[in-house]
N, C-alpha and C positions, 0 to 999 in steps of 0.2 A: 541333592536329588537322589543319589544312593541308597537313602533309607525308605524312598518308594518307588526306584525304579523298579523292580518288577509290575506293580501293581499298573504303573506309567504306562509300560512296554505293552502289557496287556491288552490295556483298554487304544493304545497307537496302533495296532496292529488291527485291531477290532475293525480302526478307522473311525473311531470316535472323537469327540473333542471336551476334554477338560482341561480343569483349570491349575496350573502349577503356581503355588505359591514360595517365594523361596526368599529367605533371610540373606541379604545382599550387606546388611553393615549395624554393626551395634555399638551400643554407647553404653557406659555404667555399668550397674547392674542386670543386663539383658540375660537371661535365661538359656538361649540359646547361642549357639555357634553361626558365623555366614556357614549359609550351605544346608543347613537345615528347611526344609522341604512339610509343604502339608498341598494335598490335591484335594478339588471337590468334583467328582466323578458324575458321567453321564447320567444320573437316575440321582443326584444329590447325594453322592458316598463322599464321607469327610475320611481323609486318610492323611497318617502325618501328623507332626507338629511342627509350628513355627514360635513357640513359645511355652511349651508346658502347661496350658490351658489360658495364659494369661488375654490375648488377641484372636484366639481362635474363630470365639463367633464374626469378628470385624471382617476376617481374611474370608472367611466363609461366604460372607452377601456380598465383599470386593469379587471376588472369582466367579457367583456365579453371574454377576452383571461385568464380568471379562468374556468366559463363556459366549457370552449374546451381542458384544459386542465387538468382541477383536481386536480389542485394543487394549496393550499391555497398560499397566499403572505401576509407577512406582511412589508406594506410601510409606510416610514415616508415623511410627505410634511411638505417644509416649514424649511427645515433645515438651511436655513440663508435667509435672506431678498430679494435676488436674484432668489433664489430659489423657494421661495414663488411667487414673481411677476411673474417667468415664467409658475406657476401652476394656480394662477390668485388668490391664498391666498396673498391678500391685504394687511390683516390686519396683519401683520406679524408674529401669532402665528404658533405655530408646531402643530400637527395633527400625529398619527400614526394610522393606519387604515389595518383592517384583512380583507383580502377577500378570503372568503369561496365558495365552490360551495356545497347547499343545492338542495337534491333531497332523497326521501325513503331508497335510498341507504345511500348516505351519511352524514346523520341524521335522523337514526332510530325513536329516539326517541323526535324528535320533536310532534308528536301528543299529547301525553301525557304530554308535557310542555305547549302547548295550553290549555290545559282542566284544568289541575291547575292555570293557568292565566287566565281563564275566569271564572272560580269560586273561586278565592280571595283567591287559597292554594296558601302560599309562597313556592319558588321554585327559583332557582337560577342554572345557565347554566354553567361549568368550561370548557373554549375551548384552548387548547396549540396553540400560537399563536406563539411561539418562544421556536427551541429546536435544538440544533447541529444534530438530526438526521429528516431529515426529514420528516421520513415515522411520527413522533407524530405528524405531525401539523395537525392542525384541527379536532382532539379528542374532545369527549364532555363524558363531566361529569354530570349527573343530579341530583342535591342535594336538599334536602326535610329536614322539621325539623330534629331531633333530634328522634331515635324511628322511624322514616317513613325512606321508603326504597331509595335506589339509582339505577339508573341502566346509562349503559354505562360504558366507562372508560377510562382515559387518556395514557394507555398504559402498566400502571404494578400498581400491590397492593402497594408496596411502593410510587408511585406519588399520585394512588388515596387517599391513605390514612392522604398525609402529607395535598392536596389540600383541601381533607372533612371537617380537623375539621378549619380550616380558613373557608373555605366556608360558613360553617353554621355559624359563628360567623358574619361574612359579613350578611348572609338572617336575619340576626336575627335583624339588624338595618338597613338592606335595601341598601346597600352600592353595590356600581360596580366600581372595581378595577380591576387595574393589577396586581400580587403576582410573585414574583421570587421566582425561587429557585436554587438549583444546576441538572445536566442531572437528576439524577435518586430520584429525590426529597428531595435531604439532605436540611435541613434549613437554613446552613449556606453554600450560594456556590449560583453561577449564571448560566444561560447557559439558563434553561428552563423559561419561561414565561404564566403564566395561566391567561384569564385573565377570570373574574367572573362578570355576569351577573344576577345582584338580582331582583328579580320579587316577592315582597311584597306586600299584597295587597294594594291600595290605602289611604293613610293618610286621616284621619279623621277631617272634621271641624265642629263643635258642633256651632250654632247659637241659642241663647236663646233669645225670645223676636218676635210673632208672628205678626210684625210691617211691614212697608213701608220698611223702608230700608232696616231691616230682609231677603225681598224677591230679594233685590236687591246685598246684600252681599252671598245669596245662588245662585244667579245667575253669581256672580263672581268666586264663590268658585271652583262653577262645572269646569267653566271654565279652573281654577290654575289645575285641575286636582282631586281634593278633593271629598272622599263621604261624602256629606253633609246631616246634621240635623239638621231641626228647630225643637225645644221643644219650649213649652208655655202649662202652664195648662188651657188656656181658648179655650175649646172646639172648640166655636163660631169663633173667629183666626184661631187659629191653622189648617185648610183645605190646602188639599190636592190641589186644584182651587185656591187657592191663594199661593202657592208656588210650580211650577211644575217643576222648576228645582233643589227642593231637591231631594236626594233619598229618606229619608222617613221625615216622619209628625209626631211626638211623644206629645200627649196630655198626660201629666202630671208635676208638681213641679220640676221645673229644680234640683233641689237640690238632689232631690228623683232618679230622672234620671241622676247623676251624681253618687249617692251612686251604682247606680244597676249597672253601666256601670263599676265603678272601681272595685266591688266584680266579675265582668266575665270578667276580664281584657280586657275589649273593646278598653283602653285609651294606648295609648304609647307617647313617644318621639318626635313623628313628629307629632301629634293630636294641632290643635290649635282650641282656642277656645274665640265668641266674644259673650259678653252679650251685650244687646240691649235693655233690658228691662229697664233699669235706676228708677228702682221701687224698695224703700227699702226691699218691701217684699217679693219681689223675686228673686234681685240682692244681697241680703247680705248671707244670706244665702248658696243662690250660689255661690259666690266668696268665702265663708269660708269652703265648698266644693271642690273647685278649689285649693285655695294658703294653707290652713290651715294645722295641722298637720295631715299625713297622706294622702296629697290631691296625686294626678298623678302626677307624669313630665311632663310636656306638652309644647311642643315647643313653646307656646303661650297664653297668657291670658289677652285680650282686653277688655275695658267697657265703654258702652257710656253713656253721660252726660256732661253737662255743667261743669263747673271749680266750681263752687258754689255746682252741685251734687257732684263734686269729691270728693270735700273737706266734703262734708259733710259722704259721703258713706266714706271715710277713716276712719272717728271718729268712726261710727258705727263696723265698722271693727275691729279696733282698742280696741274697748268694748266687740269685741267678743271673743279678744286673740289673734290674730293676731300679729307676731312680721313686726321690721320696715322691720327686711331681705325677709321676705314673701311679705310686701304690697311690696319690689322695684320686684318682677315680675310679677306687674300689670302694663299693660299700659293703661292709662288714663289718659288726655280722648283719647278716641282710636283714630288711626290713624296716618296719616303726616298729615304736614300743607299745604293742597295744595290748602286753599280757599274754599274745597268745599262746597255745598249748596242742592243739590239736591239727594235722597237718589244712583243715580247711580255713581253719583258723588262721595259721601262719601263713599260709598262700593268703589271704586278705590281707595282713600285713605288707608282703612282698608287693603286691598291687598297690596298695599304698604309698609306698615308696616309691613306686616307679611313676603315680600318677602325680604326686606331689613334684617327685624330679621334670617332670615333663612340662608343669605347669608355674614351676616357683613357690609351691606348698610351702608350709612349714611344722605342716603334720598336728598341728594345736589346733582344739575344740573351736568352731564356729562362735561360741558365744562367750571365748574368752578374748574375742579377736574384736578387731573396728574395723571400718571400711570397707570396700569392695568384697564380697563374696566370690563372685566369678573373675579369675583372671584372664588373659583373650592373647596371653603368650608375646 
Protein backbone atom coordinates (compact mmCIF):
# COMPACT_ATOMS: atom_id res chain seq x y z
CA UNK A 1 0.00 0.00 0.00
CA UNK A 2 3.00 2.47 0.40
CA UNK A 3 3.47 2.86 -3.19
CA UNK A 4 -0.27 4.61 -3.32
CA UNK A 5 -0.84 5.74 -0.26
CA UNK A 6 -0.64 9.21 -0.83
CA UNK A 7 -2.98 8.97 -3.73
CA UNK A 8 -5.24 6.57 -1.12
CA UNK A 9 -5.04 9.28 1.68
CA UNK A 10 -6.36 11.68 -0.83
CA UNK A 11 -9.19 10.39 -2.19
CA UNK A 12 -10.13 8.88 2.20
CA UNK A 13 -10.20 12.17 3.17
CA UNK A 14 -12.17 13.53 0.22
CA UNK A 15 -14.65 10.82 1.75
CA UNK A 16 -14.67 8.90 -1.26
CA UNK A 17 -14.69 5.17 -1.73
CA UNK A 18 -12.29 3.04 -3.91
CA UNK A 19 -10.98 0.14 -4.56
CA UNK A 20 -7.60 -1.18 -3.05
CA UNK A 21 -6.19 -3.91 -4.62
CA UNK A 22 -3.18 -5.50 -3.02
CA UNK A 23 -0.92 -8.75 -3.55
CA UNK A 24 -1.41 -10.76 -0.38
CA UNK A 25 0.72 -14.11 -1.69
CA UNK A 26 2.82 -15.39 -4.76
CA UNK A 27 3.89 -18.36 -6.26
CA UNK A 28 6.85 -18.92 -9.02
CA UNK A 29 7.59 -16.62 -11.04
CA UNK A 30 5.11 -13.83 -9.82
CA UNK A 31 6.35 -10.39 -10.87
CA UNK A 32 5.51 -8.66 -8.04
CA UNK A 33 6.15 -8.61 -4.27
CA UNK A 34 3.11 -9.17 -1.25
CA UNK A 35 2.25 -5.57 -0.61
CA UNK A 36 2.23 -4.38 -3.76
CA UNK A 37 -0.79 -2.19 -4.36
CA UNK A 38 -2.86 -0.90 -7.47
CA UNK A 39 -6.38 1.26 -6.62
CA UNK A 40 -9.27 2.10 -9.16
CA UNK A 41 -10.33 5.62 -7.97
CA UNK A 42 -13.74 7.36 -7.75
CA UNK A 43 -13.99 8.65 -11.62
CA UNK A 44 -12.17 5.01 -12.87
CA UNK A 45 -8.32 6.33 -12.19
CA UNK A 46 -6.19 3.00 -12.31
CA UNK A 47 -3.20 3.73 -10.00
CA UNK A 48 -0.59 1.04 -8.97
CA UNK A 49 0.43 -2.09 -10.00
CA UNK A 50 -0.26 -5.57 -8.75
CA UNK A 51 1.71 -7.13 -11.56
CA UNK A 52 3.73 -5.06 -13.98
CA UNK A 53 0.88 -5.02 -16.43
CA UNK A 54 0.32 -8.77 -16.43
CA UNK A 55 -3.49 -8.95 -14.28
CA UNK A 56 -4.15 -5.32 -14.36
CA UNK A 57 -7.10 -5.18 -16.59
CA UNK A 58 -8.67 -8.56 -14.24
CA UNK A 59 -8.01 -6.37 -10.92
CA UNK A 60 -9.46 -3.52 -12.64
CA UNK A 61 -13.36 -4.94 -13.42
CA UNK A 62 -12.68 -6.99 -9.82
CA UNK A 63 -12.49 -3.49 -7.84
CA UNK A 64 -14.79 -1.76 -9.61
CA UNK A 65 -17.57 -4.38 -9.01
CA UNK A 66 -15.94 -4.25 -5.00
CA UNK A 67 -16.60 -0.59 -5.27
CA UNK A 68 -20.56 -1.24 -5.65
CA UNK A 69 -20.54 -3.93 -3.78
CA UNK A 70 -18.68 -3.94 -0.58
CA UNK A 71 -17.60 -6.91 -0.30
CA UNK A 72 -14.05 -7.72 -0.24
CA UNK A 73 -12.64 -10.87 -2.72
CA UNK A 74 -9.84 -12.53 -2.50
CA UNK A 75 -8.66 -13.92 -5.94
CA UNK A 76 -6.01 -16.02 -7.07
CA UNK A 77 -4.53 -15.61 -11.05
CA UNK A 78 -2.57 -17.60 -12.67
CA UNK A 79 -3.53 -21.08 -11.27
CA UNK A 80 -2.16 -23.01 -14.20
CA UNK A 81 -0.49 -21.78 -17.33
CA UNK A 82 -3.81 -21.48 -19.23
CA UNK A 83 -5.10 -19.77 -16.85
CA UNK A 84 -2.60 -17.16 -16.64
CA UNK A 85 -2.55 -16.60 -20.62
CA UNK A 86 -6.19 -15.91 -20.38
CA UNK A 87 -5.55 -13.13 -17.68
CA UNK A 88 -2.52 -11.99 -19.70
CA UNK A 89 -0.17 -13.32 -16.61
CA UNK A 90 2.57 -14.39 -19.13
CA UNK A 91 5.03 -15.24 -17.06
CA UNK A 92 3.49 -18.02 -15.51
CA UNK A 93 3.57 -17.18 -11.75
CA UNK A 94 0.49 -17.23 -9.30
CA UNK A 95 -0.55 -14.10 -7.81
CA UNK A 96 -3.39 -13.90 -4.96
CA UNK A 97 -4.74 -10.50 -4.76
CA UNK A 98 -7.51 -8.79 -1.92
CA UNK A 99 -9.72 -6.39 -3.15
CA UNK A 100 -10.95 -4.20 -0.59
CA UNK A 101 -13.23 -1.19 -0.85
CA UNK A 102 -11.53 1.74 1.32
CA UNK A 103 -13.59 4.64 2.25
CA UNK A 104 -13.98 6.53 6.14
CA UNK A 105 -16.46 4.10 6.66
CA UNK A 106 -14.52 1.17 5.87
CA UNK A 107 -11.10 1.98 7.15
CA UNK A 108 -11.48 4.08 9.97
CA UNK A 109 -8.26 4.12 10.83
CA UNK A 110 -6.49 4.56 7.88
CA UNK A 111 -5.48 8.23 8.78
CA UNK A 112 -3.58 7.42 11.58
CA UNK A 113 -1.58 4.74 9.68
CA UNK A 114 -0.61 7.57 7.19
CA UNK A 115 0.74 9.77 9.95
CA UNK A 116 2.91 6.92 11.38
CA UNK A 117 4.30 6.32 7.70
CA UNK A 118 4.99 9.73 7.01
CA UNK A 119 6.91 10.05 10.20
CA UNK A 120 9.10 6.91 10.03
CA UNK A 121 6.73 5.32 13.39
CA UNK A 122 6.73 1.53 12.42
CA UNK A 123 3.32 0.39 12.07
CA UNK A 124 2.08 -2.64 10.37
CA UNK A 125 -1.69 -3.16 8.90
CA UNK A 126 -3.46 -6.91 9.80
CA UNK A 127 -6.52 -7.23 7.16
CA UNK A 128 -8.56 -10.95 7.19
CA UNK A 129 -8.40 -11.70 3.63
CA UNK A 130 -9.58 -15.20 4.19
CA UNK A 131 -12.29 -16.52 6.72
CA UNK A 132 -15.41 -19.13 6.47
CA UNK A 133 -17.62 -16.40 7.66
CA UNK A 134 -17.72 -13.73 5.64
CA UNK A 135 -18.83 -10.82 7.59
CA UNK A 136 -14.45 -10.86 8.92
CA UNK A 137 -13.24 -10.09 5.69
CA UNK A 138 -11.71 -7.14 5.28
CA UNK A 139 -11.04 -6.27 9.09
CA UNK A 140 -8.05 -4.37 10.05
CA UNK A 141 -5.91 -4.50 12.76
CA UNK A 142 -3.46 -1.61 13.44
CA UNK A 143 -0.25 -2.69 15.15
CA UNK A 144 2.48 -0.42 16.76
CA UNK A 145 5.57 -1.43 18.83
CA UNK A 146 5.42 -3.10 21.72
CA UNK A 147 3.96 -0.53 24.73
CA UNK A 148 2.25 1.68 21.94
CA UNK A 149 -1.41 1.12 21.44
CA UNK A 150 -3.52 -0.77 18.74
CA UNK A 151 -6.76 0.25 17.57
CA UNK A 152 -9.34 -1.51 15.19
CA UNK A 153 -9.76 -5.20 15.26
CA UNK A 154 -10.20 -8.38 13.38
CA UNK A 155 -13.43 -9.52 14.88
CA UNK A 156 -12.78 -10.93 18.52
CA UNK A 157 -10.09 -10.59 21.39
CA UNK A 158 -9.00 -14.08 20.83
CA UNK A 159 -7.94 -13.38 16.82
CA UNK A 160 -6.67 -10.02 17.80
CA UNK A 161 -4.70 -11.21 20.26
CA UNK A 162 -3.10 -14.43 18.44
CA UNK A 163 -2.56 -11.83 15.25
CA UNK A 164 -0.69 -9.12 17.72
CA UNK A 165 2.05 -10.84 18.91
CA UNK A 166 3.11 -12.30 15.27
CA UNK A 167 2.55 -9.01 14.10
CA UNK A 168 4.79 -7.20 16.00
CA UNK A 169 7.41 -9.71 15.61
CA UNK A 170 6.91 -9.24 11.60
CA UNK A 171 7.08 -4.94 12.25
CA UNK A 172 10.09 -5.58 14.15
CA UNK A 173 12.04 -6.96 10.90
CA UNK A 174 9.85 -5.26 8.46
CA UNK A 175 8.30 -8.42 6.98
CA UNK A 176 4.65 -8.54 5.01
CA UNK A 177 3.11 -11.86 5.05
CA UNK A 178 0.31 -13.87 4.99
CA UNK A 179 -0.29 -15.79 8.75
CA UNK A 180 -2.91 -18.60 8.91
CA UNK A 181 -4.69 -19.72 11.50
CA UNK A 182 -7.70 -21.60 12.49
CA UNK A 183 -11.68 -19.58 12.35
CA UNK A 184 -11.32 -18.29 15.86
CA UNK A 185 -7.61 -17.93 16.03
CA UNK A 186 -6.27 -21.25 17.50
CA UNK A 187 -2.48 -21.66 16.18
CA UNK A 188 -2.69 -24.91 15.13
CA UNK A 189 -5.90 -25.01 12.52
CA UNK A 190 -6.51 -23.20 9.03
CA UNK A 191 -9.68 -21.51 7.66
CA UNK A 192 -8.70 -17.88 8.69
CA UNK A 193 -6.02 -15.84 6.67
CA UNK A 194 -4.44 -12.49 7.94
CA UNK A 195 -2.40 -11.07 5.90
CA UNK A 196 0.15 -8.31 7.61
CA UNK A 197 1.39 -5.22 6.02
CA UNK A 198 4.84 -4.02 7.70
CA UNK A 199 5.52 -0.32 7.35
CA UNK A 200 9.14 0.10 8.90
CA UNK A 201 10.73 3.03 8.51
CA UNK A 202 13.08 3.15 5.60
CA UNK A 203 16.38 0.98 5.62
CA UNK A 204 19.38 2.85 6.23
CA UNK A 205 22.57 3.23 3.77
CA UNK A 206 25.58 4.85 5.53
CA UNK A 207 28.17 6.26 2.62
CA UNK A 208 31.38 7.20 4.15
CA UNK A 209 33.81 9.06 2.08
CA UNK A 210 32.72 12.71 0.84
CA UNK A 211 34.01 11.74 -2.85
CA UNK A 212 32.80 11.62 -6.72
CA UNK A 213 31.39 8.63 -6.48
CA UNK A 214 30.13 9.08 -2.86
CA UNK A 215 27.56 11.50 -4.66
CA UNK A 216 26.76 9.17 -7.19
CA UNK A 217 26.17 5.95 -4.78
CA UNK A 218 23.70 8.51 -2.63
CA UNK A 219 22.05 9.06 -5.71
CA UNK A 220 21.57 5.40 -6.26
CA UNK A 221 20.69 4.67 -2.78
CA UNK A 222 17.73 7.15 -2.62
CA UNK A 223 16.80 5.74 -5.51
CA UNK A 224 16.88 1.65 -4.07
CA UNK A 225 14.57 3.46 -1.66
CA UNK A 226 17.12 3.96 1.22
CA UNK A 227 17.61 7.01 3.72
CA UNK A 228 20.86 7.91 2.86
CA UNK A 229 24.01 9.42 4.72
CA UNK A 230 27.14 10.65 3.63
CA UNK A 231 29.64 11.24 6.73
CA UNK A 232 33.33 12.52 6.05
CA UNK A 233 35.02 14.62 8.66
CA UNK A 234 36.28 17.21 6.07
CA UNK A 235 33.93 20.05 6.55
CA UNK A 236 35.11 21.46 3.12
CA UNK A 237 33.44 17.96 1.35
CA UNK A 238 31.22 16.99 3.16
CA UNK A 239 28.28 20.04 1.84
CA UNK A 240 24.98 19.75 1.61
CA UNK A 241 25.46 21.29 -2.65
CA UNK A 242 27.44 18.68 -3.36
CA UNK A 243 25.33 15.75 -2.24
CA UNK A 244 21.55 16.64 -2.61
CA UNK A 245 20.13 13.66 -2.84
CA UNK A 246 21.27 12.45 0.72
CA UNK A 247 18.95 12.92 3.50
CA UNK A 248 21.45 14.35 5.57
CA UNK A 249 25.34 15.65 5.50
CA UNK A 250 27.09 14.48 8.79
CA UNK A 251 30.53 16.20 9.31
CA UNK A 252 32.43 14.08 11.63
CA UNK A 253 35.01 10.76 12.11
CA UNK A 254 33.30 8.08 10.50
CA UNK A 255 34.16 5.78 13.33
CA UNK A 256 32.88 8.45 15.77
CA UNK A 257 29.58 8.39 13.97
CA UNK A 258 29.29 4.89 13.87
CA UNK A 259 30.03 4.58 17.69
CA UNK A 260 27.08 7.36 18.29
CA UNK A 261 24.76 5.68 15.75
CA UNK A 262 25.13 2.07 17.38
CA UNK A 263 24.79 3.55 21.33
CA UNK A 264 21.03 5.05 19.85
CA UNK A 265 20.35 1.92 18.06
CA UNK A 266 20.04 3.93 14.69
CA UNK A 267 21.80 0.60 12.82
CA UNK A 268 19.73 -2.57 12.15
CA UNK A 269 19.61 -5.55 9.96
CA UNK A 270 18.66 -4.18 6.79
CA UNK A 271 21.26 -0.89 7.35
CA UNK A 272 23.96 -1.40 4.52
CA UNK A 273 26.82 0.20 4.61
CA UNK A 274 29.76 1.41 1.83
CA UNK A 275 33.09 3.18 2.67
CA UNK A 276 34.54 5.10 -0.14
CA UNK A 277 37.10 6.71 1.61
CA UNK A 278 39.96 3.97 0.74
CA UNK A 279 42.15 6.16 3.28
CA UNK A 280 43.93 4.11 6.10
CA UNK A 281 42.96 6.60 8.48
CA UNK A 282 39.65 6.73 8.10
CA UNK A 283 38.74 3.42 6.70
CA UNK A 284 40.46 1.21 9.32
CA UNK A 285 39.04 2.39 11.96
CA UNK A 286 35.82 2.50 10.52
CA UNK A 287 35.58 -0.98 9.27
CA UNK A 288 36.90 -2.22 12.86
CA UNK A 289 33.65 -0.14 13.92
CA UNK A 290 31.67 -2.01 11.35
CA UNK A 291 32.83 -5.91 11.43
CA UNK A 292 34.83 -5.92 14.99
CA UNK A 293 33.71 -7.03 18.14
CA UNK A 294 30.67 -5.66 19.11
CA UNK A 295 30.17 -4.03 15.70
CA UNK A 296 25.92 -3.90 14.26
CA UNK A 297 24.44 -6.61 12.09
CA UNK A 298 24.20 -5.01 9.06
CA UNK A 299 22.95 -6.45 6.00
CA UNK A 300 25.97 -5.10 4.36
CA UNK A 301 29.50 -3.86 4.48
CA UNK A 302 31.30 -2.68 1.23
CA UNK A 303 34.84 -0.88 0.67
CA UNK A 304 36.40 0.70 -2.01
CA UNK A 305 39.98 0.26 -3.28
CA UNK A 306 42.22 -1.28 -5.48
CA UNK A 307 43.18 -5.17 -4.95
CA UNK A 308 46.67 -3.77 -3.74
CA UNK A 309 44.59 -1.32 -1.06
CA UNK A 310 42.64 -4.46 -0.22
CA UNK A 311 45.27 -6.38 0.60
CA UNK A 312 46.84 -3.94 2.19
CA UNK A 313 43.74 -2.50 4.54
CA UNK A 314 43.32 -6.51 5.42
CA UNK A 315 46.70 -6.67 7.14
CA UNK A 316 45.91 -3.38 8.94
CA UNK A 317 42.69 -4.84 9.99
CA UNK A 318 44.10 -7.84 10.83
CA UNK A 319 46.63 -5.90 13.27
CA UNK A 320 43.74 -4.53 14.82
CA UNK A 321 42.16 -7.93 15.94
CA UNK A 322 40.09 -8.61 13.66
CA UNK A 323 39.25 -12.41 13.08
CA UNK A 324 39.27 -14.05 9.40
CA UNK A 325 35.25 -14.86 10.27
CA UNK A 326 34.72 -10.90 10.66
CA UNK A 327 37.04 -9.70 7.45
CA UNK A 328 34.69 -12.78 5.17
CA UNK A 329 31.72 -9.90 5.87
CA UNK A 330 33.57 -7.57 3.92
CA UNK A 331 33.05 -7.10 0.56
CA UNK A 332 36.03 -5.84 -1.24
CA UNK A 333 36.68 -4.51 -3.39
CA UNK A 334 33.12 -3.28 -3.65
CA UNK A 335 30.81 -4.21 -6.04
CA UNK A 336 30.17 -6.67 -9.35
CA UNK A 337 32.32 -6.93 -12.05
CA UNK A 338 30.38 -4.97 -14.53
CA UNK A 339 33.50 -3.01 -16.13
CA UNK A 340 32.58 -0.20 -14.56
CA UNK A 341 34.58 3.09 -14.91
CA UNK A 342 32.88 6.12 -14.27
CA UNK A 343 31.60 6.89 -10.69
CA UNK A 344 27.67 6.51 -11.94
CA UNK A 345 28.80 3.64 -13.29
CA UNK A 346 30.31 2.11 -10.25
CA UNK A 347 27.43 3.18 -7.89
CA UNK A 348 25.44 0.73 -10.30
CA UNK A 349 27.79 -1.73 -9.59
CA UNK A 350 27.61 -1.20 -5.70
CA UNK A 351 23.66 -1.51 -5.98
CA UNK A 352 24.22 -4.42 -7.55
CA UNK A 353 25.86 -6.00 -5.17
CA UNK A 354 23.92 -5.00 -2.40
CA UNK A 355 20.60 -6.13 -4.35
CA UNK A 356 22.05 -9.42 -5.28
CA UNK A 357 23.13 -9.71 -1.34
CA UNK A 358 19.88 -9.04 -0.24
CA UNK A 359 18.14 -11.27 -2.59
CA UNK A 360 20.72 -14.48 -3.08
CA UNK A 361 21.76 -13.09 -6.57
CA UNK A 362 24.66 -14.40 -8.15
CA UNK A 363 25.25 -11.46 -10.14
CA UNK A 364 25.12 -13.80 -13.77
CA UNK A 365 23.29 -12.72 -16.99
CA UNK A 366 19.56 -13.72 -16.84
CA UNK A 367 19.83 -15.89 -19.81
CA UNK A 368 22.88 -17.83 -18.80
CA UNK A 369 20.80 -18.92 -15.74
CA UNK A 370 17.55 -21.69 -15.51
CA UNK A 371 14.82 -21.29 -13.27
CA UNK A 372 13.10 -19.00 -11.27
CA UNK A 373 13.73 -15.38 -12.16
CA UNK A 374 12.30 -13.57 -9.11
CA UNK A 375 13.68 -14.76 -5.77
CA UNK A 376 10.78 -13.95 -2.77
CA UNK A 377 13.92 -14.08 0.14
Amino acid sequence: MRDVLGQLVDWWRAGEAVALGTVVGTWRSAPRQPGASMLVGPEGEAVGSVSGGCVEGAVYELGQEVVGSGSPVLQRYGVSDDDAHAVGLTCGGILDVFVERVSPADFPELGEVAEDIDAGRPVAVATVVAHPDAAYLGRHLVVRPEGQPTTGSLGSERIDAAVLDDARGMLDHGTTATLEYGPHGERRGEGLRVFVSSYAPRPRMLVFGAIDFAAAVARVGSFLGYHVTVCDARPVFATRSRFPDADEVVVTWPHRYVAQQVEAGALDRRTVACVLTHDPKFDVPLLVSLLGEGAPELAYVGAMGSRRTHDDRLQRLREEGLTEQQLARLRSPIGLDLGARTPEETAVSIAAEIVADRWGGQGEPLSRTEGAIHRHG
